[in-house]
Every structure is written in C-alpha cells, then in structure tokens.
N, C-alpha and C positions, 0 to 999 in steps of 0.2 A: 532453538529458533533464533532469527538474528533481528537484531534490532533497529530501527530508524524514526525520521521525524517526515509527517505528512510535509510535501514542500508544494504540491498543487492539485486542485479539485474541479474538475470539471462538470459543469453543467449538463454530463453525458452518461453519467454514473461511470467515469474512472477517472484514475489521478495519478502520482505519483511518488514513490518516497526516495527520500535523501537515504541511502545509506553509508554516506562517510567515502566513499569515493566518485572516480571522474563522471558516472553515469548515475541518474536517477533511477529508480524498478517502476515498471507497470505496473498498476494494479486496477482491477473492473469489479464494479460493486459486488459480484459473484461470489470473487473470493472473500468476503468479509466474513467474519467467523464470531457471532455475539456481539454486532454492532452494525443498527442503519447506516447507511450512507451515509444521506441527509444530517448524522450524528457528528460526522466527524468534523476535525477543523486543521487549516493548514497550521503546521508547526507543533501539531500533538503526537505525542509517539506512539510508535507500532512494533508490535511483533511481526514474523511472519516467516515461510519459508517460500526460500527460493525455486522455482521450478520455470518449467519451459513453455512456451505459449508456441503458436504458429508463426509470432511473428518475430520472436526471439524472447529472452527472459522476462519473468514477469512472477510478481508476488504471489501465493497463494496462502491462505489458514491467517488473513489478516486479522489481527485483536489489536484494540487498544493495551498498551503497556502500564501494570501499576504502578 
C-alpha cells in the first residue's frame, strides 16, 4: 500500500491526498476503509491503493496510517 498525507477535504464527501509527487489522488468517502469521513483531518496520513475511477486515478482501501 502507498502512503500519503490528507492535503484537502471537501464538504462533499471527497478530498484529496498528497502523495509526494506533482499531482494530488482523488479520493470519495467510498473508498474509506475503517474510518468516517467526518473523522479525518487535513494533514493526517493515509494508506491506500491506487486504482482507476471514470474520471482518471483515484485512491481506493483508504485507512488512516499508524
């Protein structure tokens, strides 16, 4: 799984994560995997893997990271 920091949260139930390069990842409350939404916060880390959406890359099997 790869690793990242929440970089933004939208009032929509989706957000974003930094993963260390030029583009941030989608991600939609869906994919969250042992953890609300509502729980998360910008700048906390995430696991996750990468997969493909309709609308190009986007996170899925999101968890907070220990």
């Amino acid at each position: 799984m790869a690793e990242g920091t929440i970089k933004r949260l939208t009032d929509k139930g989706f957000g974003f994560i930094g993963t260390g390069g030029a583009k941030d990842l989608f991600f939609h409350s869906s994919a969250l995997d042992g953890v609300r939404f509502d729980d998360l916060e910008v700048g906390q880390k995430v696991t996750y893997t990468e997969g493909q959406g309709p609308k190009g890359p986007r996170a899925e099997n999101v968890k907070v990271a220990n």
